[in-house]
C-alpha positions as CSV (number, residue, x, y, z in Angstrom):
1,X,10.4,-25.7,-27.4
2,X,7.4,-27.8,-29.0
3,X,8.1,-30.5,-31.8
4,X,7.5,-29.0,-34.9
5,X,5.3,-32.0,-36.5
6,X,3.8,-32.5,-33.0
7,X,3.0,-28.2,-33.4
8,X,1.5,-28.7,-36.9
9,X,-0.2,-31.5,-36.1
10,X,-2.3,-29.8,-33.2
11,X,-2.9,-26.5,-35.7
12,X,-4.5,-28.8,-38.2
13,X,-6.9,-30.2,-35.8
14,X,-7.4,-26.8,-34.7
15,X,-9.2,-26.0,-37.9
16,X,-11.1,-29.0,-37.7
17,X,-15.0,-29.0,-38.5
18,X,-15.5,-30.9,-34.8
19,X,-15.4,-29.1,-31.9
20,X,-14.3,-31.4,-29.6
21,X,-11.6,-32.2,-31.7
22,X,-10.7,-28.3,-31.6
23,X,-11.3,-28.0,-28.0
24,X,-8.6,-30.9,-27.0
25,X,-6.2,-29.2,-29.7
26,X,-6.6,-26.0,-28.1
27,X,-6.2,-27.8,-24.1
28,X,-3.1,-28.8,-25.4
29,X,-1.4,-25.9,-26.6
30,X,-2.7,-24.0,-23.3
31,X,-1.0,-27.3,-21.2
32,X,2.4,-26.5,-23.4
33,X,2.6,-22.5,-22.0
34,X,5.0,-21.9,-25.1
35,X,4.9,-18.6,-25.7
36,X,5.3,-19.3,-29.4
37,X,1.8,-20.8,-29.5
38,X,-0.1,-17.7,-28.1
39,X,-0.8,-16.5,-31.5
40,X,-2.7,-19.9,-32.2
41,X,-5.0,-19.4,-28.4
42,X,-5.6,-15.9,-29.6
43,X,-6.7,-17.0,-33.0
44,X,-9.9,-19.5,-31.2
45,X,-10.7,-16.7,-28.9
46,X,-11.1,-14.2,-32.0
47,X,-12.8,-16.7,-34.3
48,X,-13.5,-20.0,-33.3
49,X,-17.2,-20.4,-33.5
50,X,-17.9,-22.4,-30.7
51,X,-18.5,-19.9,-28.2
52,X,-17.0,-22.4,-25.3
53,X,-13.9,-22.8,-27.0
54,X,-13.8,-18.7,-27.2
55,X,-14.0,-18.9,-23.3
56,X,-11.3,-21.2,-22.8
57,X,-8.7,-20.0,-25.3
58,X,-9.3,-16.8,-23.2
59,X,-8.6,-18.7,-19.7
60,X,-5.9,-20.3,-21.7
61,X,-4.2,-16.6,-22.0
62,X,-4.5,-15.2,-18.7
63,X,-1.0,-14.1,-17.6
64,X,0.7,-13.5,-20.6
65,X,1.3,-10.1,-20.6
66,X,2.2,-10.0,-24.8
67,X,0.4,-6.8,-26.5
68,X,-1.3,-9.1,-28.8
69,X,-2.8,-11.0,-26.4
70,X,-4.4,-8.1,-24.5
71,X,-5.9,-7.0,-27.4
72,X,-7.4,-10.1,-28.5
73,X,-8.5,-10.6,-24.6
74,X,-9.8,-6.9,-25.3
75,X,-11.8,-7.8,-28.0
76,X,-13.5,-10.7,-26.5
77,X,-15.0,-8.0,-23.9
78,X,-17.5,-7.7,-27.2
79,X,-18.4,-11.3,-27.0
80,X,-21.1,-13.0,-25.6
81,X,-21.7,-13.4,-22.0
82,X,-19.7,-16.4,-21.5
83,X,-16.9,-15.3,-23.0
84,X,-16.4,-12.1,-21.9
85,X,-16.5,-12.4,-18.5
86,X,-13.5,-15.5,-19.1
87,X,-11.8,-12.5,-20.9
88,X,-12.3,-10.0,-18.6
89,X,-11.3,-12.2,-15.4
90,X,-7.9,-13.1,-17.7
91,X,-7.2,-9.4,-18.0
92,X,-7.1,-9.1,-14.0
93,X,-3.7,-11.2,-14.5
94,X,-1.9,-8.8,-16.4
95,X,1.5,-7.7,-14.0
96,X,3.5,-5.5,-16.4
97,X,2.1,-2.0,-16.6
98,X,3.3,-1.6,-19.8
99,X,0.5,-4.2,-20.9
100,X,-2.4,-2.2,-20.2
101,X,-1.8,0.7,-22.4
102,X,-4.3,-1.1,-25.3
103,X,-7.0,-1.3,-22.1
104,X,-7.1,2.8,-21.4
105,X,-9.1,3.8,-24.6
106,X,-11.8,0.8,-23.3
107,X,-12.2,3.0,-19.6
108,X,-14.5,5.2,-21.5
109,X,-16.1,2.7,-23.7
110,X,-20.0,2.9,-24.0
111,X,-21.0,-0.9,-22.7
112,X,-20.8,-0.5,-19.3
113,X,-19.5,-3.8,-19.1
114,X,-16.7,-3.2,-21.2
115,X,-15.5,-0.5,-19.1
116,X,-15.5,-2.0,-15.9
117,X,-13.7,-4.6,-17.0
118,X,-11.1,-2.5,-18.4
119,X,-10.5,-0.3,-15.5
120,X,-10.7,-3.7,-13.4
121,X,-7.5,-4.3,-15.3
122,X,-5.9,-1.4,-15.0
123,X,-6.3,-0.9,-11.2
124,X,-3.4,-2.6,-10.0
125,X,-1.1,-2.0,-12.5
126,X,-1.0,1.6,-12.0
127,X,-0.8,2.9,-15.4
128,X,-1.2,6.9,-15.1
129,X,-2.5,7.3,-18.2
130,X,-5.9,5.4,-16.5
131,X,-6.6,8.2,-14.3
132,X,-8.6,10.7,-16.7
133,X,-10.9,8.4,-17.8
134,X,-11.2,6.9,-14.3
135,X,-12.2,10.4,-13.1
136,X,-14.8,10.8,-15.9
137,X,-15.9,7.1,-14.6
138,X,-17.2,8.6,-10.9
139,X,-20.8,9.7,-12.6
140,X,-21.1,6.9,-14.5
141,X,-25.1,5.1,-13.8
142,X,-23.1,2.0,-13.7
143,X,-22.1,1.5,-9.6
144,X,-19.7,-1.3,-11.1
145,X,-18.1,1.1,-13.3
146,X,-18.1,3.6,-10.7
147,X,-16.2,1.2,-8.2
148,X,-13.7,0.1,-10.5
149,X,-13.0,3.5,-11.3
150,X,-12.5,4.2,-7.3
151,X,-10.0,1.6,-7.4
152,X,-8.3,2.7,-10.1
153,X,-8.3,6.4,-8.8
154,X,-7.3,4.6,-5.1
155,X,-4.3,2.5,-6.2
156,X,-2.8,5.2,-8.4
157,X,-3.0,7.6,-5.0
158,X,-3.8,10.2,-7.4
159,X,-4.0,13.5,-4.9
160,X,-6.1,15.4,-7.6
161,X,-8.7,13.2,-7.5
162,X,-9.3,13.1,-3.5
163,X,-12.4,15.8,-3.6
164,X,-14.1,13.8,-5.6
165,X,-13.5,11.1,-3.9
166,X,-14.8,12.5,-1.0
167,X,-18.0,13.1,-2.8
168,X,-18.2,10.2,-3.8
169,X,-17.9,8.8,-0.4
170,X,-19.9,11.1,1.3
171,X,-23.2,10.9,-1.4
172,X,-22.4,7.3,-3.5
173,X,-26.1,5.8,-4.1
174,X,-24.3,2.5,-3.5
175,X,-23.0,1.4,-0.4
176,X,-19.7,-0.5,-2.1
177,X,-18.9,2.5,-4.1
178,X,-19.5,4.4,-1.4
179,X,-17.0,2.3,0.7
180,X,-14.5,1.7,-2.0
181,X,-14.0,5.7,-2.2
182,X,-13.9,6.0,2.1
183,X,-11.2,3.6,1.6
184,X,-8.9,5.6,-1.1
185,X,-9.2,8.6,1.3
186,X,-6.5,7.2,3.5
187,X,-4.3,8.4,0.8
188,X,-4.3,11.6,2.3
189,X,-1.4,13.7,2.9
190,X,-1.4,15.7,5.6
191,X,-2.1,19.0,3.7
192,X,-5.0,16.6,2.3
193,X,-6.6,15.6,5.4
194,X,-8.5,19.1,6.3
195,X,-10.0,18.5,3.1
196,X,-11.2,14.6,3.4
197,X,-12.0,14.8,7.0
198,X,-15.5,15.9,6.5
199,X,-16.4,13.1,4.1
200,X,-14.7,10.6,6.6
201,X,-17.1,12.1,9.2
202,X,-20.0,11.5,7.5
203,X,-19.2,8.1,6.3
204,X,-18.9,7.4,10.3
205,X,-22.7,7.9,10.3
206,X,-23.3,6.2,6.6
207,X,-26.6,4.1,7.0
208,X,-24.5,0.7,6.0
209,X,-22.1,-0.5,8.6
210,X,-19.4,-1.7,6.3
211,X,-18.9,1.8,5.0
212,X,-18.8,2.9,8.9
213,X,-16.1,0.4,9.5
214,X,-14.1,1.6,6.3
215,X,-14.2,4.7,7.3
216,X,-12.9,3.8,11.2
217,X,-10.3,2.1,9.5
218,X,-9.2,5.0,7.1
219,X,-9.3,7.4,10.2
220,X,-6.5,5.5,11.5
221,X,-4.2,6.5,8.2
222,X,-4.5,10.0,8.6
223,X,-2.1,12.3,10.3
224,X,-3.8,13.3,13.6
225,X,-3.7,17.1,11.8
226,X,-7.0,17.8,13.6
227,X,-8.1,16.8,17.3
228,X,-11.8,16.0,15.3
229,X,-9.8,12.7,13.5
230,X,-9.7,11.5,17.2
231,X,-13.0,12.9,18.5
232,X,-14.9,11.4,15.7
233,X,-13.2,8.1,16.5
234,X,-14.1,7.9,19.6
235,X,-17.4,8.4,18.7
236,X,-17.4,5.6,16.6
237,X,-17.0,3.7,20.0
238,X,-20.4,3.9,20.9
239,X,-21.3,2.1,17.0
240,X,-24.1,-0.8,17.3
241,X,-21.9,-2.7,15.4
242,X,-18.6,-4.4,17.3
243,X,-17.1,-4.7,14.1
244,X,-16.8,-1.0,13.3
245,X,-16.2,-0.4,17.1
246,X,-13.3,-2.7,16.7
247,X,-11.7,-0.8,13.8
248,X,-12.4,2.6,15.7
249,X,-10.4,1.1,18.7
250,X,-7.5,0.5,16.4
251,X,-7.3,3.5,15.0
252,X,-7.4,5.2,18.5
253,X,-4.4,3.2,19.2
254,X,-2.4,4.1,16.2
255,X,-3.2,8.0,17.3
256,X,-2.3,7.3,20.4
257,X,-5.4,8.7,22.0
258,X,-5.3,9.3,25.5
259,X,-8.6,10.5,25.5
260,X,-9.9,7.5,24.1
261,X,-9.3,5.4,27.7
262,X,-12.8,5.5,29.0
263,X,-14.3,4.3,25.3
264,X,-11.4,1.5,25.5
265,X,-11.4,0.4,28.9
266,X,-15.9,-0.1,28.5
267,X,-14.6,-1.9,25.4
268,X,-12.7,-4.8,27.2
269,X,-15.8,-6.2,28.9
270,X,-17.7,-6.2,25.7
271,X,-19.3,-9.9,24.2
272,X,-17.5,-9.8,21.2
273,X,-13.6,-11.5,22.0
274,X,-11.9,-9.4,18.9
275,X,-13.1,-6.4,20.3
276,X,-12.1,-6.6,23.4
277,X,-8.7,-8.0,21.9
278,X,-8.7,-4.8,19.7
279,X,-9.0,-2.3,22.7
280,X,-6.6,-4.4,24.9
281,X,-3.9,-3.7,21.9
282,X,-4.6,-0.2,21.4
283,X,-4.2,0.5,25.6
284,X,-0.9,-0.9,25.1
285,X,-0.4,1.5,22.3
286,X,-1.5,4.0,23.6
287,X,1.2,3.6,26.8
288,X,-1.4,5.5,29.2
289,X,-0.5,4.0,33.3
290,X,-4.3,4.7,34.1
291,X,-5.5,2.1,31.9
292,X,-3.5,-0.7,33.9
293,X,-6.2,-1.3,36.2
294,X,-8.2,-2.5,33.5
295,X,-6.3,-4.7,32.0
296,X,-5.4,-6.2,35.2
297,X,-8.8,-7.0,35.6
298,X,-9.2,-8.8,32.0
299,X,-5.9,-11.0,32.6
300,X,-8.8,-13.5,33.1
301,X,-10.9,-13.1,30.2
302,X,-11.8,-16.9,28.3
303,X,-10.4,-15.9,25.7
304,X,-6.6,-16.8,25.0
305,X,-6.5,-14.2,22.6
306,X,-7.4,-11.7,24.6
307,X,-5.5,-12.5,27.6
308,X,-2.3,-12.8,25.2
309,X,-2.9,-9.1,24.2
310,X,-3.6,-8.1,27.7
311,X,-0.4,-9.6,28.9
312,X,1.4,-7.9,26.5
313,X,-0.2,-4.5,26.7
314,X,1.2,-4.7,30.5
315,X,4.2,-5.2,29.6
316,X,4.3,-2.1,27.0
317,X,2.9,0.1,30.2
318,X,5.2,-1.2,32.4
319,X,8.2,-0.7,30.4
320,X,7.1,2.9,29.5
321,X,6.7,3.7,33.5
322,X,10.3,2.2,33.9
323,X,10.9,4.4,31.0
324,X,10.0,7.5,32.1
325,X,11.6,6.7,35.6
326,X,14.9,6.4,34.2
C-alpha cells in the first residue's frame, strides 16, 4: 500500500503547471501498480493536456481489467493520433471478459478507427454479445475493420456466421481479410463443412499465396465429410509456392490420404528442406507400406531435419506392417 504523504505528494505535482514535472508524477504512480492509484492514471489520460502524458497514462493502464479504466481507455480512442493508438494497443490487454462489455457499443462506432480497435479488444475475450455487431462489421469499406470483425466472428466460433464468412473468404477485396475469414472456416462442424468447402476451394486458387496456404491449412481441420477436401488438397501439391505445398502435405497427412502418395513421395525430392520434411511426416501418418521405398531413398537427404522425420516415418510403417501381421 503507498504512503499516504508520499501518495499526496505525487497527486499535487500531478496538477502541476510543468509537464515534466507531471510526466515523472505520473511514471511513478504507473511504477507503484497500486490499484488504488488507477483513478489518478485515468484522470491524465482523460485530461491532462499534454497529449504525451495522455499516451503514457494510457500505457500506464494496460492490464487492468477495472470497468473504469476501460472506459477511460475507451474514450482516448477519440484522441489524437498518438494517443489513441497507446489506448487502443492497452485495450488488447484486457483478460477478463467481463471487461469488455463498455467496448461492444464502440464495434459499430462511425470512426473506423474506433471500431477496429474495439473489436481488436474484444476478439479474444470472447464476449457473445460482440458477435452482432461483428457481423454487421463484414461490409464495412474499412478492410481493418472488416479483419478485426473476422477475428472476432473466428474466436467466438460462432456457427451462424460461417456463410458469411465464406463470402467473405471467397470475394474479400483484401487479401488479409480474405485470409483471416479462410482461417475461421476451420471452425466447421461437420454438418458445416458441405457448406464452407466451396469457399475453401476457391481460396486454394486465391491470386495471393498466403490466402492459398491458409486455406491448405484449414482443409486439414475439416472432417474428411467429402472425398473433394482430399482431392482439392492434393491439388494444392502441384502450388508454385513450397510454402502452401507444405501446408497441403500436412493436411493430407492428418486425412490420412492414401491417394495423396504420388504428390508426397515427388514432394521428398523437392529444394525446399521443410517441404520435404512436411511430406516425410505426413507418409508416416498416413501408414501406407508403398511409400517405404521412398523414404528409404531420402534416409540421406542433408538435411538433419529431414532425415530425423524420415527415420521416424519408417518406423511408424514398420510398426503398422507388424501391426497388421499380428
Amino acid at each position: 500500500m503507498t504512503d499516504d504523504s508520499q501518495t499526496i505528494a505525487w497527486r499535487q505535482r500531478l496538477r502541476s503547471d510543468d509537464a515534466g514535472v507531471r510526466r515523472v508524477a505520473l511514471l511513478e504512480f504507473a511504477d507503484l501498480e497500486d490499484e488504488d492509484l488507477l483513478a489518478d492514471i485515468a484522470a491524465v489520460l482523460r485530461a491532462d493536456p499534454q497529449p504525451a502524458l495522455r499516451a503514457d497514462a494510457a500505457r500506464a493502464l494496460a492490464g487492468w481489467d477495472r470497468e473504469a479504466v476501460v472506459q477511460a481507455l475507451a474514450q482516448g480512442l477519440l484522441d489524437t493520433a498518438e494517443v489513441r493508438e497507446a489506448a487502443a494497443l492497452a485495450l488488447t490487454e484486457l483478460k477478463a471478459p467481463s471487461a469488455g462489455a463498455p467496448l461492444v457499443p464502440l464495434c459499430l462506432h462511425d470512426d473506423a478507427f474506433v471500431r477496429a480497435a474495439a473489436l481488436r479488444a474484444l476478439r479474444e475475450l470472447r464476449v457473445p454479445q460482440a458477435a452482432d455487431a461483428a457481423i454487421a462489421s463484414l461490409a464495412h469499406p474499412d478492410a481493418a475493420v472488416r479483419r478485426e470483425a473476422v477475428g472476432v466472428l473466428g474466436w467466438l466460433k460462432h456457427a451462424p456466421a460461417l456463410p458469411l464468412l465464406a463470402q467473405v473468404a471467397a470475394a474479400d477485396s483484401d487479401a488479409q481479410v480474405r485470409r483471416a475469414a479462410t482461417g475461421t472456416l476451420g471452425a466447421a462442424t461437420p454438418a458445416d463443412a458441405q457448406a464452407v468447402l466451396p469457399a475453401l476451394a476457391r481460396a486454394l486458387t486465391d491470386e495471393a499465396w498466403a490466402v492459398r496456404e491458409e486455406a491448405a491449412t484449414t482443409l486439414g481441420k475439416l472432417p474428411a465429410v467429402d472425398p473433394q477436401v482430399t482431392a482439392v488438397l492434393r491439388h494444392a501439391m502441384n502450388d508454385d509456392y513450397w510454402q502452401v505445398r507444405l501446408r497441403a502435405a500436412r493436411s493430407l497427412g492428418r486425412h490420412r490420404d492414401a491417394a495423396a502418395l504420388p504428390a508426397l513421395t515427388e514432394a521428398l525430392v523437392h529444394p525446399a528442406g521443410n517441404l520435404r520434411k512436411e511430406a516425410a511426416i505426413a507418409l508416416g501418418d498416413i501408414g501406407d507400406v508403398r511409400a517405404k521405398p521412398a523414404l528409404i531413398a531420402t534416409q540421406a537427404d542433408p538435411d538433419p531435419e529431414v532425415r530425423k522425420a524420415v527415420r521416424l516415418a519408417l518406423q511408424r510403417l514398420d510398426s503398422s506392417a507388424t501391426a497388421v501381421q499380428g
